[in-house]
Phi, psi and omega in degrees: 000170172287135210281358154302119183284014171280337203272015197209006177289160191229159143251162178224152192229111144257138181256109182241038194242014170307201181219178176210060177294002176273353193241119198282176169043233198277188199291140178304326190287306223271341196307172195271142190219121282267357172237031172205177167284125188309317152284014182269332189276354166287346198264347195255299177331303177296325163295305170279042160256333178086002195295294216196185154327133162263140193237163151219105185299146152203180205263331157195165198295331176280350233253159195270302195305319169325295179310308186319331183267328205293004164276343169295141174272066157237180169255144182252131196254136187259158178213087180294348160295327209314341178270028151253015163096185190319290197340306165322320186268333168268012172259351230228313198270315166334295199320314200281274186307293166009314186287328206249338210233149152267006201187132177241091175294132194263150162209157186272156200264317170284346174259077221288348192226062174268132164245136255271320193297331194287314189289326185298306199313307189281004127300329160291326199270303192305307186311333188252343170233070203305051183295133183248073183185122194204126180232134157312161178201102173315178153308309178241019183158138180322162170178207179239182043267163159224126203254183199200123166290132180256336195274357156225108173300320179334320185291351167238159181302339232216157186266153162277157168313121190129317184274156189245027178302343177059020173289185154340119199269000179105185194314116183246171172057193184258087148237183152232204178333316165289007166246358180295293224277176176251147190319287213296004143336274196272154199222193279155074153259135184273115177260126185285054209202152135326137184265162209291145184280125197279071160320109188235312219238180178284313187270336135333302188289316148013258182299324176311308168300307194307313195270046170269170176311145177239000000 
């Protein structure tokens, strides 16, 4: 990388701006993790890596999952789109970072138990092999944070938010980056771990609980 010291800052983005619809009564973000909200604890997770900027996709500045946070030093980005699926929310956090980042970790809103060391790590690994595109990879399935290069476009398919270059406009519908970037993207950090549980279900969020510290 470059001997700027810029050139190598990262941003991070959790993405909350979903809906929760698998989960009866209140919103899966709001549920208790076990003594904050499964988003305050992915967005604190993401503040104690200590890395960079912090973002939080949500669906408006108004939104209860917004309120949980706004106490926090992130910024919060609205995706008045979100009920057209993920995508919307990582084009929403490209946008945000481009400006800011040579590199953008993404991490989920729902995934309350990613540990802050798993992001520093796989951000040390980027920094000394600047690939552009890098995922964890869990023990038992690929999984995040997952970061993205911003600082050579050329490396993406797709123009960033913003842009007036008129390529390909990026991720549509609900996927995100890995169904984008082309396999030879992407590389493969490896964590000696389980990968962290994705609250979709009642018995997610379970399990998700069952493996805190007791």
């Amino acid at each position: 990388m470059s001997a700027d010291p810029e050139a190598d800052a990262v941003a991070l983005a959790v993405l909350a701006a979903g809906g929760s619809r698998r989960m009866r009564g209140e919103h899966k973000l709001l549920r208790p993790f076990p003594d904050v909200s499964v988003v305050r604890r992915a967005t604190e997770a993401a503040l104690a890596s200590g890395l960079g900027q912090v973002a939080i996709v949500v669906p408006a500045a108004s939104h209860p999952v917004a309120q949980e946070v706004e106490d926090l030093p992130v910024a919060l980005l609205e995706n008045a789109r979100a009920a057209s699926g993920l995508s919307t929310s990582v084009r929403v956090a490209l946008g945000w970072a481009a400006a800011r980042a040579a590199a953008l970790v993404l991490l989920l809103g729902d995934e309350p138990g990613v540990d802050p060391a798993v992001i520093r790590s796989l951000v040390a690994h980027w920094r000394r092999d600047p690939v552009p595109a890098l995922r964890a990879r869990y023990r038992d399935r690929p999984g995040h944070p997952v970061l993205v290069r911003l600082d050579a476009p050329a490396d993406l398919p797709f123009d960033l938010p913003g842009a007036a270059s008129g390529g390909p406009a990026g991720p549509h519908g609900d996927t995100g980056l890995r169904r984008v970037l082309p396999p030879e993207a992407w590389r493969d950090f490896p964590v000696p771990a389980d990968a962290p549980v994705d609250i979709d279900t009642e018995a997610d969020y379970r399990a998700a609980l069952a493996r805190l510290p007791q």
